[in-house]
Structures are given as C-alpha cells and as structure tokens.
DSSP file (Angstrom, degrees, kcal/mol; ACC not computed):
  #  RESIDUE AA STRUCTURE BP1 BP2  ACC     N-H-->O    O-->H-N    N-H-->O    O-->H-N    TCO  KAPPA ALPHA  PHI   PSI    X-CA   Y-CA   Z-CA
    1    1 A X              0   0    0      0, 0.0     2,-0.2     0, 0.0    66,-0.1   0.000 360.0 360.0 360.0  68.2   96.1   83.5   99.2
    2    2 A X        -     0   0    0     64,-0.1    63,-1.3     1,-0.0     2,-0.3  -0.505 360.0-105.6-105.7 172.9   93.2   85.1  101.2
    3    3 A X  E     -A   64   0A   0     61,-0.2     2,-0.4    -2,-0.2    61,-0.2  -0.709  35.2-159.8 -93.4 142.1   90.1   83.7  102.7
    4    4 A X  E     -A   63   0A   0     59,-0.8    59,-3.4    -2,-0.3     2,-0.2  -0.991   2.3-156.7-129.5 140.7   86.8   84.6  100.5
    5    5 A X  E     +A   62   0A   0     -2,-0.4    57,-0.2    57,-0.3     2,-0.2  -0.774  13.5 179.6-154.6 139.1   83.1   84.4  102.1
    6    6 A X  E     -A   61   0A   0     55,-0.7    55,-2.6    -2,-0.2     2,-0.2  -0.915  13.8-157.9-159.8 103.6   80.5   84.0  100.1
    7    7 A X  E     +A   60   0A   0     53,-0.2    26,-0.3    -2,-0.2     2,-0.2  -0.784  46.1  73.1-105.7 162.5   76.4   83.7  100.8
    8    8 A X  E    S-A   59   0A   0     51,-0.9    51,-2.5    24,-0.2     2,-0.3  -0.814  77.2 -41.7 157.5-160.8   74.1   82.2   98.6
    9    9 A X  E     -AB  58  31A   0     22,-1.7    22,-3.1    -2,-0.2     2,-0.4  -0.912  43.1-129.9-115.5 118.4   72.7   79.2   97.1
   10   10 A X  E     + B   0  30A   0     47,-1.1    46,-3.5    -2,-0.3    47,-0.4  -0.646  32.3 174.6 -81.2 119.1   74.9   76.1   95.8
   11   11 A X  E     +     0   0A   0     18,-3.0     2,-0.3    -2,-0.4    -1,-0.2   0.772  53.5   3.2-101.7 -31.9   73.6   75.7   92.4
   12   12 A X  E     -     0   0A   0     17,-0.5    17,-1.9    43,-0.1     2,-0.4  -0.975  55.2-150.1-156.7 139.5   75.9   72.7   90.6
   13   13 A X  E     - B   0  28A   0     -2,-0.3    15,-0.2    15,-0.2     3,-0.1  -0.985  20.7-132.3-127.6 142.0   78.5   70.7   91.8
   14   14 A X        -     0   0    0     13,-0.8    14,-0.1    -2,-0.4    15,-0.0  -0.021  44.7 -67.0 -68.2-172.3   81.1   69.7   89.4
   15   15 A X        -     0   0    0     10,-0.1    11,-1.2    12,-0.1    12,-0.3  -0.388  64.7-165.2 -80.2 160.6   82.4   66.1   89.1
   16   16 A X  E     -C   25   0A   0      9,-0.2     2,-0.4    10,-0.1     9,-0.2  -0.752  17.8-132.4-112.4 153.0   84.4   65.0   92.3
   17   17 A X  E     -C   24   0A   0      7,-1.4     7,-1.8    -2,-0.2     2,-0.1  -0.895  18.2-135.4-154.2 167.5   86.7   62.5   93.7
   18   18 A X  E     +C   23   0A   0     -2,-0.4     2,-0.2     5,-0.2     5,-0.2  -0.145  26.9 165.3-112.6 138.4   86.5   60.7   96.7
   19   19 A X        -     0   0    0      3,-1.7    -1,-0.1    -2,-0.1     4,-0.0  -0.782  53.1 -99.6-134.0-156.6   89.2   60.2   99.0
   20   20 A X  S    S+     0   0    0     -2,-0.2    27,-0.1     1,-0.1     3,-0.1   0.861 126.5  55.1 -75.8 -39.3   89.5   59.0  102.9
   21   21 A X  S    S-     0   0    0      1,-0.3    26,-4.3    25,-0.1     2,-0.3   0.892 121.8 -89.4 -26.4 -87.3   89.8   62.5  103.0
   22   22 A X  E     - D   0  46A   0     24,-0.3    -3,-1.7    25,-0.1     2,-0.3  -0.962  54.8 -62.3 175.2-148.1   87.2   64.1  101.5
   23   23 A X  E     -CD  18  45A   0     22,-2.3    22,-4.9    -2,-0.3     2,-0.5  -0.875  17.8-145.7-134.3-175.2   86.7   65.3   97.8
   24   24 A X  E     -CD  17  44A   0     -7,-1.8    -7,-1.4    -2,-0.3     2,-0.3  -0.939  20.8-161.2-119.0 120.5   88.0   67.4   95.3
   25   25 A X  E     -C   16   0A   0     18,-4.1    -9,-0.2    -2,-0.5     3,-0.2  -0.877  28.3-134.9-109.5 156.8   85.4   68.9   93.0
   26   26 A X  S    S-     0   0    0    -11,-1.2    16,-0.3    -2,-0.3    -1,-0.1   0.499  85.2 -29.1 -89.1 -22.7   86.4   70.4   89.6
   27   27 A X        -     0   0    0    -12,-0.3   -13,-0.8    14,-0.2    -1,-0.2  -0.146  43.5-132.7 151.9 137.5   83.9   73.2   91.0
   28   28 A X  E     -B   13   0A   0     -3,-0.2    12,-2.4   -15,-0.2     2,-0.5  -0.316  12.4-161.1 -78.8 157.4   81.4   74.9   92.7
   29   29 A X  E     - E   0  39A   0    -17,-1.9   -18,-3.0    10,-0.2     2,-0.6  -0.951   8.8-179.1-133.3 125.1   78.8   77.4   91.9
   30   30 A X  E     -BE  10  38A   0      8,-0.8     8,-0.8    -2,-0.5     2,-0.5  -0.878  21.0-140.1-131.7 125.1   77.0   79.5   94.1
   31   31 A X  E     -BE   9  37A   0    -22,-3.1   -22,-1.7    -2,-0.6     6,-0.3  -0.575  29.8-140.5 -39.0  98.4   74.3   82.1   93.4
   32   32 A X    >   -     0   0    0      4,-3.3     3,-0.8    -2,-0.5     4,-0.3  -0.407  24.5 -99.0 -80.6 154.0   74.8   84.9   95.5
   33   33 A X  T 3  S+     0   0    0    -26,-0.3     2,-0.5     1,-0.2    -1,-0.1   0.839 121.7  47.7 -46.0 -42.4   72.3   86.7   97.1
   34   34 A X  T 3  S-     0   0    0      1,-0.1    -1,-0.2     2,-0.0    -2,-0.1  -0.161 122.0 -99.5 -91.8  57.2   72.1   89.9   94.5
   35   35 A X  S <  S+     0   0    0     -3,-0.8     2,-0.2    -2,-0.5    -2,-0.1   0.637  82.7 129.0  53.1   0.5   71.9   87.1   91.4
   36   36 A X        -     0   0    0     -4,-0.3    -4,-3.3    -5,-0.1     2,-0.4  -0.624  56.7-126.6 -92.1 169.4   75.6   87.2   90.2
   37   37 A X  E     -E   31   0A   0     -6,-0.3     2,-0.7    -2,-0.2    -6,-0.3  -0.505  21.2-167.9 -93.9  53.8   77.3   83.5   90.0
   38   38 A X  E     -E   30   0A   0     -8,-0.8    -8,-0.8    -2,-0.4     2,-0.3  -0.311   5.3-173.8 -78.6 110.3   80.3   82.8   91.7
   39   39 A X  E     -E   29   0A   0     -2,-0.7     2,-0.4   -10,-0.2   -10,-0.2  -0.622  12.3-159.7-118.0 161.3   82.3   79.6   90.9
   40   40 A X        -     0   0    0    -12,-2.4     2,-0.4    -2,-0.3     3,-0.2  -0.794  16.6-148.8-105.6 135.9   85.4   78.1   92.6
   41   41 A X  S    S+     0   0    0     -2,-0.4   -14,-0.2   -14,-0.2    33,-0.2  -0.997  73.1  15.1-124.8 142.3   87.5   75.4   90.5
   42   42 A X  S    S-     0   0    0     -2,-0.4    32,-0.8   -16,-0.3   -16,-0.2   0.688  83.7-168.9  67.0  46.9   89.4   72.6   91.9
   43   43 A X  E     - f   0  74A   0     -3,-0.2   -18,-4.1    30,-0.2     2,-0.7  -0.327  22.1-145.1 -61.3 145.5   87.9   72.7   95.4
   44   44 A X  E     -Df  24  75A   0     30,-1.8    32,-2.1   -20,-0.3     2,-0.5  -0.793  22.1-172.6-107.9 110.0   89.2   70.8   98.3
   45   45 A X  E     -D   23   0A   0    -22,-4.9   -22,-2.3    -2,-0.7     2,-0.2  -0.943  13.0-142.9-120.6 119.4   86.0   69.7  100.4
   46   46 A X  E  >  -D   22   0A   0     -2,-0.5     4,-2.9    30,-0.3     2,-0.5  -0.521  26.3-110.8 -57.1 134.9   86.7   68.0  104.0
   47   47 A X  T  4 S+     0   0    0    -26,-4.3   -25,-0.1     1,-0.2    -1,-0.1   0.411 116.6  54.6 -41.3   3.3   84.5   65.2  105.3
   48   48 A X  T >> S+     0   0    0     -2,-0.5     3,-1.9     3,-0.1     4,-0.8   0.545 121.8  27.4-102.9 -55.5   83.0   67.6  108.0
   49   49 A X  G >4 S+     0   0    0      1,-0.3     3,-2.2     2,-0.1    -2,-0.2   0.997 110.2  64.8 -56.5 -44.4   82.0   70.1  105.6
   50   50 A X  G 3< S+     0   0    0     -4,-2.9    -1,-0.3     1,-0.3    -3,-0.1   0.305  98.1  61.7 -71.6  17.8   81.5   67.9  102.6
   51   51 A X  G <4 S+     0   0    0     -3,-1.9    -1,-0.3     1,-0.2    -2,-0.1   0.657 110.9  44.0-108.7  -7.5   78.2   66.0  104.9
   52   52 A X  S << S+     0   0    0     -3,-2.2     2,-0.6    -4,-0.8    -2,-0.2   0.371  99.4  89.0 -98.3  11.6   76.7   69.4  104.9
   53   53 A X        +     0   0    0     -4,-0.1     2,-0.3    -3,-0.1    -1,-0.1  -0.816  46.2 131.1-120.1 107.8   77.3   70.3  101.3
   54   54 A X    >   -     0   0    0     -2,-0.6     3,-1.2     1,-0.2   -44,-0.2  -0.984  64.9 -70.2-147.2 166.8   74.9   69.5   98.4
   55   55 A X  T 3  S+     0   0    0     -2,-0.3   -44,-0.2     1,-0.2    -1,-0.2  -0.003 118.2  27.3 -25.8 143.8   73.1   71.1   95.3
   56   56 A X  T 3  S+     0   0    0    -46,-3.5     2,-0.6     1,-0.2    -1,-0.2   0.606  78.8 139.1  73.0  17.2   70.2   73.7   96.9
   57   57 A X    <   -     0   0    0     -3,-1.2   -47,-1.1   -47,-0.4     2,-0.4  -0.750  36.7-162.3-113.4 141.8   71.8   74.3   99.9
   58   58 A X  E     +A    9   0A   0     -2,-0.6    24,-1.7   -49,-0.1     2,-0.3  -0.552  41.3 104.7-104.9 137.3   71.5   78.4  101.0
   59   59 A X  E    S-AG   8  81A   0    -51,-2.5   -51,-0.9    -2,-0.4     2,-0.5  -0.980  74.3 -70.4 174.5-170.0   74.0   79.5  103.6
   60   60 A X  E     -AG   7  80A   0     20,-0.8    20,-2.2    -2,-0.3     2,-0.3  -0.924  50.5-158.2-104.1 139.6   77.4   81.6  104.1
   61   61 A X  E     -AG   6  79A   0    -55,-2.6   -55,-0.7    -2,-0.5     2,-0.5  -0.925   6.5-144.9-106.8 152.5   80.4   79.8  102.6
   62   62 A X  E     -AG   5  78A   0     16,-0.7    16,-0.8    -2,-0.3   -57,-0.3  -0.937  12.1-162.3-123.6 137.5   83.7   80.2  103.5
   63   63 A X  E     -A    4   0A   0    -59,-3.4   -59,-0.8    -2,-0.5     2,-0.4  -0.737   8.9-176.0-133.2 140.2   86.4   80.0  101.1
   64   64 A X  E     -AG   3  75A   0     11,-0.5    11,-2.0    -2,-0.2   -61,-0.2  -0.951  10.9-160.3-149.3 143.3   90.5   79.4  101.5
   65   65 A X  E     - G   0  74A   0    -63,-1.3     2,-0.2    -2,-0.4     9,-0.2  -0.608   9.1-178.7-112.4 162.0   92.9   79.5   98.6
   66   66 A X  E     - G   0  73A   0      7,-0.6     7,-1.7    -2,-0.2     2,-0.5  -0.954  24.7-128.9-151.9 164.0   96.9   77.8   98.5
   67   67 A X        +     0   0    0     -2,-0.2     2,-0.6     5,-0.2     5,-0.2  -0.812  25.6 177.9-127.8  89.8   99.3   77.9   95.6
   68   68 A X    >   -     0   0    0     -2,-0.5     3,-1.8     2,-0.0     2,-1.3  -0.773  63.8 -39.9 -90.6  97.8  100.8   74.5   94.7
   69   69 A X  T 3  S-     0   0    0     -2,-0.6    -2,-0.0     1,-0.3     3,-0.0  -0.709 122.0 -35.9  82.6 -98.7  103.3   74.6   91.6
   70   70 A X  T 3  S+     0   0    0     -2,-1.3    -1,-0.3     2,-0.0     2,-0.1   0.273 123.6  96.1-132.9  19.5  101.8   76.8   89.4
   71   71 A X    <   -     0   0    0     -3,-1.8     2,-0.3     2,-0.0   -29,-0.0  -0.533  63.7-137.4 -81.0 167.0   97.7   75.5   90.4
   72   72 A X        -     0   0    0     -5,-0.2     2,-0.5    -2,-0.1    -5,-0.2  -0.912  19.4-160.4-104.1 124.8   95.5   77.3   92.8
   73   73 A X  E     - G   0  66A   0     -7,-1.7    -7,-0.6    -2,-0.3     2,-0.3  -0.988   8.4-154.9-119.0 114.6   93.8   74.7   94.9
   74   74 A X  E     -fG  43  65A   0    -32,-0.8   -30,-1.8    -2,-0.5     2,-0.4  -0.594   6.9-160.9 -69.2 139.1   90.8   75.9   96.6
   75   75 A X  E     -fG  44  64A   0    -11,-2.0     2,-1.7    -2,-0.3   -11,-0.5  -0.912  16.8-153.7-154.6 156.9   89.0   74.7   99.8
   76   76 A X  E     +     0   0A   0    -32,-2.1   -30,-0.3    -2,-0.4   -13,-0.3  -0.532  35.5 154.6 -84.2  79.4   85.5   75.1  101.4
   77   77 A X  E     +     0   0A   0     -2,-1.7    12,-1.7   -15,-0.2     2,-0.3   0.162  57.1  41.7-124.1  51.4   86.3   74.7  105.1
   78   78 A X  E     +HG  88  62A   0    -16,-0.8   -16,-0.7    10,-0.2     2,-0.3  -0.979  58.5 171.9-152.8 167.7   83.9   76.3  106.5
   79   79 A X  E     -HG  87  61A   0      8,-1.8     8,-1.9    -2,-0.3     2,-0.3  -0.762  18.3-158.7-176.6 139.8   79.4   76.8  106.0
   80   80 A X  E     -HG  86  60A   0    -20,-2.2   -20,-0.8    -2,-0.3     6,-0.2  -0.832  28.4-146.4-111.4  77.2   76.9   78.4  108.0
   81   81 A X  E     - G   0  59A   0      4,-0.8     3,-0.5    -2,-0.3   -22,-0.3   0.045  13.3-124.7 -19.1 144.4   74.0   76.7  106.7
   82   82 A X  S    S+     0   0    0    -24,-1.7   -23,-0.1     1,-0.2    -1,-0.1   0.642 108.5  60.3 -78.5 -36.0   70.4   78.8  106.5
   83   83 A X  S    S-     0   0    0    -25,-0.2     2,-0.2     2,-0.2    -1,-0.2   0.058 128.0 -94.6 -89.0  22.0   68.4   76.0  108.7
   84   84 A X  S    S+     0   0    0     -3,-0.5    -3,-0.1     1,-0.3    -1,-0.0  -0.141  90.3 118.1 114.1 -47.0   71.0   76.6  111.8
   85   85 A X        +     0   0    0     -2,-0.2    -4,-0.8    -5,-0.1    -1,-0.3  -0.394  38.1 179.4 -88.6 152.8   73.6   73.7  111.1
   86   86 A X  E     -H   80   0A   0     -6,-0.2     2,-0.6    -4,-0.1    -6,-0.2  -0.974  15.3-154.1-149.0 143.7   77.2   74.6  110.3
   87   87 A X  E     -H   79   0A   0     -8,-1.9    -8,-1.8    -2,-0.2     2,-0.3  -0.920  11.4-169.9-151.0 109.3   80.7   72.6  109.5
   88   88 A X  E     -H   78   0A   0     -2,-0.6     2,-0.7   -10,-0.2   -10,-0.2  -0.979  12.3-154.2-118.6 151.1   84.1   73.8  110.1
   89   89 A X        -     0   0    0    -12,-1.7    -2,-0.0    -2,-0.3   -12,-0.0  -0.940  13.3-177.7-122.4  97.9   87.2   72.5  109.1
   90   90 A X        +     0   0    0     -2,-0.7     2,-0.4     2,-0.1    -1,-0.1   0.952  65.5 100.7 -58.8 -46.2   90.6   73.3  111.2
   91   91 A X        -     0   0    0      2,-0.0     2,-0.2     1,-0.0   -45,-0.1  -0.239  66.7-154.7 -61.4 113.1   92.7   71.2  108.3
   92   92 A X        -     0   0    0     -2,-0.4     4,-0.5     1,-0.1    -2,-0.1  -0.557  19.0-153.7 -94.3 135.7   94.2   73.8  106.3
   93   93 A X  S  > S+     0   0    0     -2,-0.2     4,-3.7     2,-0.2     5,-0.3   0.656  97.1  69.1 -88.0 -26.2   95.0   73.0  102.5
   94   94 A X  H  > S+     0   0    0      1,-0.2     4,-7.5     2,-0.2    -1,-0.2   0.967  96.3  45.7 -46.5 -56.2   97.6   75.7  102.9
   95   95 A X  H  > S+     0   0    0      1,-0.2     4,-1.8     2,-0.2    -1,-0.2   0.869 115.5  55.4 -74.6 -31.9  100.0   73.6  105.5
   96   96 A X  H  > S+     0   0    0     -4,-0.5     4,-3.3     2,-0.2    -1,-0.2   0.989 109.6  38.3 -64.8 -59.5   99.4   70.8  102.9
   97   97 A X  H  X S+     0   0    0     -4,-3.7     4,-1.8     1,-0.2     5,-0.4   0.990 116.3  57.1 -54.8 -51.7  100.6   72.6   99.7
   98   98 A X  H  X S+     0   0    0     -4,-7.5     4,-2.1    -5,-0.3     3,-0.3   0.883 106.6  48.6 -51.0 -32.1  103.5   74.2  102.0
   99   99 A X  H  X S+     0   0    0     -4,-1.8     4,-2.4     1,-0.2    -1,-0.2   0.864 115.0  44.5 -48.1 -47.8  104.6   70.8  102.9
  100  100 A X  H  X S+     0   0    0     -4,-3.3     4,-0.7    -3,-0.3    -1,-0.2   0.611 114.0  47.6 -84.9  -4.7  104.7   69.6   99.2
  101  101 A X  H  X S+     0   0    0     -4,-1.8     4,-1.8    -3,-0.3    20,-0.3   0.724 109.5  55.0-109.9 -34.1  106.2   72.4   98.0
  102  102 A X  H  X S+     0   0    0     -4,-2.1     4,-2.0    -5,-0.4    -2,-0.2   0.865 111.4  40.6  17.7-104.9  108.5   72.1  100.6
  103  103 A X  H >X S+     0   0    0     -4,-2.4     3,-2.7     2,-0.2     4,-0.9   0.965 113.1  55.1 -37.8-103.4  109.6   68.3   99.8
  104  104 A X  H 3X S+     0   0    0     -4,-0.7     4,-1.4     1,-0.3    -3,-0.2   0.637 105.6  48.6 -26.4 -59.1  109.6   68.8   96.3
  105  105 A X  H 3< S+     0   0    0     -4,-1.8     9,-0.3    12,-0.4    -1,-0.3   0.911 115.1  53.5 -51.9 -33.6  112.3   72.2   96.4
  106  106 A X  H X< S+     0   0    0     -3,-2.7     3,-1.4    -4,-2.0     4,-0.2   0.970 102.4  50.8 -69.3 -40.5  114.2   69.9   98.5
  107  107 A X  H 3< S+     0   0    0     -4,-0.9     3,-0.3     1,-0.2    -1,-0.2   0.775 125.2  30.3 -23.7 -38.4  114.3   67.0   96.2
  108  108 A X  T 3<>S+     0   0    0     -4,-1.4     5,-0.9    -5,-0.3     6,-0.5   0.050  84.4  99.8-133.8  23.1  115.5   69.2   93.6
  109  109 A X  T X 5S+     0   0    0     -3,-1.4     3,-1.8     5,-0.3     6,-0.2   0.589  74.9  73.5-102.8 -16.9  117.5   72.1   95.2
  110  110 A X  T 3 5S+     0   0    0     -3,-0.3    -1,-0.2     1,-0.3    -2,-0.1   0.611 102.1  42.2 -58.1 -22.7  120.9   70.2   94.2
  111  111 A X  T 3 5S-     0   0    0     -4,-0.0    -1,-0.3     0, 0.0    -2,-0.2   0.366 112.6-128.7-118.1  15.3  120.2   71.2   90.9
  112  112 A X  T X 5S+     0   0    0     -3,-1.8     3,-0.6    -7,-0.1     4,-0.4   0.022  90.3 102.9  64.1   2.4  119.0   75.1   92.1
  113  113 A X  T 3 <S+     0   0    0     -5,-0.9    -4,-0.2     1,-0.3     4,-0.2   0.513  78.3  48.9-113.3   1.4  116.0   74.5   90.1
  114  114 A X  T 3> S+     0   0    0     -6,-0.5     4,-1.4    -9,-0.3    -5,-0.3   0.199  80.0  88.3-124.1  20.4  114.0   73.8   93.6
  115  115 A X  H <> S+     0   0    0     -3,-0.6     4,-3.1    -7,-0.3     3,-0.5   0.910  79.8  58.1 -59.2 -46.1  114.9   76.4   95.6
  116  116 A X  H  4 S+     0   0    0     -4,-0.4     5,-0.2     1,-0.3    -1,-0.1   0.929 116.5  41.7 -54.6 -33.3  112.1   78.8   94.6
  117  117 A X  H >> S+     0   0    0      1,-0.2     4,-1.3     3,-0.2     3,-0.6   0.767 107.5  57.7 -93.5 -12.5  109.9   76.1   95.7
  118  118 A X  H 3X S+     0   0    0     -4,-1.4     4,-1.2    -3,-0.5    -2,-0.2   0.928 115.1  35.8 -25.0 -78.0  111.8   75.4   98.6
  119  119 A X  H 3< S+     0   0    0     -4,-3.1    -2,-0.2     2,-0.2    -1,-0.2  -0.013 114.8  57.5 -98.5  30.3  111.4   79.2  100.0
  120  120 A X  H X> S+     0   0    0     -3,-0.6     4,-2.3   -19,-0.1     3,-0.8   0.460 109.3  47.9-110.2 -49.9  107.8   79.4   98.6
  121  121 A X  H 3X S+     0   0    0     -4,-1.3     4,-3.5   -20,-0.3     5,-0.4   0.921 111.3  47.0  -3.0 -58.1  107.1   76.4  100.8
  122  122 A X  H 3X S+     0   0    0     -4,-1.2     4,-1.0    -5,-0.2    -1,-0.2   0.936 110.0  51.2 -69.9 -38.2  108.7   77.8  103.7
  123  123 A X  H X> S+     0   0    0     -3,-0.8     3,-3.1     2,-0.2     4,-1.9   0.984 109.9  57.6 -68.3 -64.8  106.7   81.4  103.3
  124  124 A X  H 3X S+     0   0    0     -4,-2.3     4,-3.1     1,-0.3    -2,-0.2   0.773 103.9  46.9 -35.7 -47.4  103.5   79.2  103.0
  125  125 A X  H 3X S+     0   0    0     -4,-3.5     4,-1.4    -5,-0.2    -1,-0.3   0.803 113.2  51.8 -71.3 -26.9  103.9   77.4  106.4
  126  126 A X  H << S+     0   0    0     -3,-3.1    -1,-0.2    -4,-1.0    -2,-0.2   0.898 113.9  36.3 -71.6 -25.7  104.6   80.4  107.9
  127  127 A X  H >X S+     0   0    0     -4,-1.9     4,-3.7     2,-0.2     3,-1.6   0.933 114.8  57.2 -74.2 -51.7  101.7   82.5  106.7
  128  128 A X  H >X S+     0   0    0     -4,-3.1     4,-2.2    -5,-0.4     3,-1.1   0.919 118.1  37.0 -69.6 -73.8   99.4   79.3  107.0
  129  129 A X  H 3< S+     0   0    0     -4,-1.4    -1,-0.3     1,-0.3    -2,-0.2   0.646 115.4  52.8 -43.6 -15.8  100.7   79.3  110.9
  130  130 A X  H <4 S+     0   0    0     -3,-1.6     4,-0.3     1,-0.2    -1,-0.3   0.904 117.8  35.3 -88.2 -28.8  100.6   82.9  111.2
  131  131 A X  H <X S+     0   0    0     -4,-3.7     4,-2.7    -3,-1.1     5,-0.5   0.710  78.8 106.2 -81.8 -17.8   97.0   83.2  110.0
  132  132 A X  H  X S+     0   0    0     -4,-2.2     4,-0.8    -5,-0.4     5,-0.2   0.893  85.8  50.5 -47.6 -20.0   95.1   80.0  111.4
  133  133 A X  H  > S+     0   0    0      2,-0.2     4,-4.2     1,-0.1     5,-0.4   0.929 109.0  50.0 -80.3 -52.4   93.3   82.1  114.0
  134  134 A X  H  4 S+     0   0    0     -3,-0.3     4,-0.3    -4,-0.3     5,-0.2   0.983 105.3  50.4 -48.8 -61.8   92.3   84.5  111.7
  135  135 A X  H  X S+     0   0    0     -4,-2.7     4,-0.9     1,-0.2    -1,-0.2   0.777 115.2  52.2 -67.7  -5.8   90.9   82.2  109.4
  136  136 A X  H  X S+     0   0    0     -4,-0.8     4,-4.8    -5,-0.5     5,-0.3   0.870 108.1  47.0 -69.6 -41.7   88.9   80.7  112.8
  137  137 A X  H  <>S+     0   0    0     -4,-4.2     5,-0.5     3,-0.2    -1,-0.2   0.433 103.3  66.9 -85.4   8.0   87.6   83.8  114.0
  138  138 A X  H  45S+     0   0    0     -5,-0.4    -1,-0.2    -4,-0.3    -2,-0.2   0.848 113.2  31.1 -94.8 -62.4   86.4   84.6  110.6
  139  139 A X  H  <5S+     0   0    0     -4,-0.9    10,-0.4    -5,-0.2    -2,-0.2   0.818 129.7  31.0 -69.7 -32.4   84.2   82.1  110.8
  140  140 A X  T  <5S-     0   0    0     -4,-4.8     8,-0.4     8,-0.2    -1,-0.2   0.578 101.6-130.0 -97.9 -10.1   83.1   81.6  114.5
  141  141 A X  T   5 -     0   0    0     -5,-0.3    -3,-0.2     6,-0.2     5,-0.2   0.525  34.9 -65.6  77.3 120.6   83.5   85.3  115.2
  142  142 A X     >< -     0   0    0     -5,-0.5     4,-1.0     1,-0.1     6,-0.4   0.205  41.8-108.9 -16.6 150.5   85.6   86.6  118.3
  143  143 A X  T  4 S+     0   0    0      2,-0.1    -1,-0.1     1,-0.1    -2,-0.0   0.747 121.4  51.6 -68.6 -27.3   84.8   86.2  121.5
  144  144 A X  T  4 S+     0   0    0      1,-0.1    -1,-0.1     2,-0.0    -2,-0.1   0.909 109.8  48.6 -56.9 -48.3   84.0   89.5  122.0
  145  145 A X  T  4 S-     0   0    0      1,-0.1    -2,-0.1     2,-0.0    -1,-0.1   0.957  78.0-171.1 -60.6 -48.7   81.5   89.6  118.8
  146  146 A X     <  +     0   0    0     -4,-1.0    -1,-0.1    -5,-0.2    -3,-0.1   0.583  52.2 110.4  50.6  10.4   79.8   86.4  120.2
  147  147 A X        +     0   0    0     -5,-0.2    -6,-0.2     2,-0.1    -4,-0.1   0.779  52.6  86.5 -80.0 -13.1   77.9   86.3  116.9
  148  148 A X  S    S-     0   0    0     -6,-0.4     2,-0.5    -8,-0.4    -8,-0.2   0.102  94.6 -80.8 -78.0-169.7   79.5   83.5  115.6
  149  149 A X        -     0   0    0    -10,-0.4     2,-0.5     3,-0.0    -1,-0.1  -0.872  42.0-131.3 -93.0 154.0   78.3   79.5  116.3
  150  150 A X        -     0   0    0     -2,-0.5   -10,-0.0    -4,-0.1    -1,-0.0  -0.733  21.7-117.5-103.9 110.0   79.5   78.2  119.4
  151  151 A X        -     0   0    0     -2,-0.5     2,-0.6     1,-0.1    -1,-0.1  -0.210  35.6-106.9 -66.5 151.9   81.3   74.8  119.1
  152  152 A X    >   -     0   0    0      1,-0.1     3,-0.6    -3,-0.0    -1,-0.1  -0.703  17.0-154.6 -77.6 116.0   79.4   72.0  121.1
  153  153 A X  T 3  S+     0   0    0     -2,-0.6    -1,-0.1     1,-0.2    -2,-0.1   0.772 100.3  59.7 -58.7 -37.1   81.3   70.8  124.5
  154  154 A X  T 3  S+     0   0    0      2,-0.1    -1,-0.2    -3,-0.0    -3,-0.0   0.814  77.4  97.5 -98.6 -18.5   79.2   67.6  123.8
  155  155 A X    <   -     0   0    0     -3,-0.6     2,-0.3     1,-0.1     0, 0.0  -0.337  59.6-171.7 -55.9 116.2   80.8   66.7  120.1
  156  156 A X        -     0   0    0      0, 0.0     2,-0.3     0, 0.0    -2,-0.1  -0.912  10.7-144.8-139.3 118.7   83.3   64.2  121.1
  157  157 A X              0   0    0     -2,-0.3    -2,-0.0     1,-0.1     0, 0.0  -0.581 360.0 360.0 -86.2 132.1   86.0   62.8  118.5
  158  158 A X              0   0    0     -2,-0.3    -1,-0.1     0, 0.0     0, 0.0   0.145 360.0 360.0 -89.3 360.0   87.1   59.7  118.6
C-alpha cells in the first residue's frame, strides 16, 4: 500500500461510473515518458482531480493504493498537469477501505471469521493517519524544497 508517481501521457480511459463522488474507472493507461505503458485497474478518481483528467492529457500523476477484502482499489489523487494546472485530493481511499473493513470484521467477529478484517482495518487507519503528510508532501513538495505547487489563499470552499 505505497504511493506510485507516474509522468506521461493518459492514453485510454476505461469505462467509468459516476458517483456524487467522483468515478471509478475500470482503468487507466498512461504512456510514460521512455514509451513503456503503465495501467492502473479499478481507479478511484475524485471530483477535483477527475475535472482535470481526460484522454491526451501529459503531466506527473500520482498514484495511492488500499486493500479492501481481497481487491486492490486504486486512486489518482493527485496531477501536475504539463500546461501549469494541478488537482489534489486530501480524501484518502485508504481511511475509506479501513473503515469498511473495519465495520465489516465487526459484524462478523462473533463468529471469529471477522477478526482478521477487524485488525486489518484497524492497521489501515493507522498507517492511512500515520502517512497523510507524506502522501502531501509528495505531491506539493516540502516547505523546504519549495518546488512543489503552492495552494491558492484565494480558492475558497464552500
């Protein structure tokens, strides 16, 4: 369950669906800079990323994996676009799978058979908590570095 970074050119998207959310693609492919192909299946794309994300767009992507049951669920939550614009995503798919994995071992711990998921839950939310800065500064760069992009004071959520 590491972060993977990734430049190139997004070649195909697979088929998606839409939530309030964002979407889920069955999977990306991106050309990387020295020609090899790398593709992601079952990616988890946020509405802040997903408005920057479409066939032919060349930039660095940032990649974060979670292990729900026995899937791997991917998500894209971060890109540094090649014309300047770039999309991050704080909501971590991690703290989601730990939650459900979580629930479920408790549902089902009466009967021992959801313990494992119970205390693989439990590891997940910690890691997901222990890392969330790390996966930030991977993407904006320290403060020291200053290379990274610099969030905008003027971007105000409502």
């Amino acid at each position: 369950m590491t972060t993977t970074t990734c430049s190139g050119t997004v070649i195909a998207l697979g088929q998606s669906e839409l939530s309030l959310q964002g979407r889920r693609y069955a999977y990306i492919e991106i050309e990387r800079q020295d020609g090899r192909i790398l593709r992601a299946d079952d990616v988890v794309v946020l509405n802040e990323v997903g408005s920057l994300l479409h066939e032919g767009v060349q930039g660095r992507f940032h990649f974060d994996a979670a292990r729900l049951k026995t899937a791997t669920i991917r998500q894209l939550f971060g890109i540094r676009r090649s014309d300047g614009r770039w999309g991050y995503d704080a909501a971590q798919v991690r703290v989601t799978a730990a939650i459900h994995n979580i629930v479920q071992g408790a549902l089902t711990a009466f009967v021992f058979v959801g313990i494992p998921f119970l205390l693989l839950g439990l590891l997940q939310l910690v890691y997901s908590i222990g890392t969330a800065r790390l996966r930030h500064d991977e993407f904006f760069g320290s403060e020291a570095q200053g290379d990274g992009p610099k969030r905008r004071d003027e971007v105000i959520r409502i």
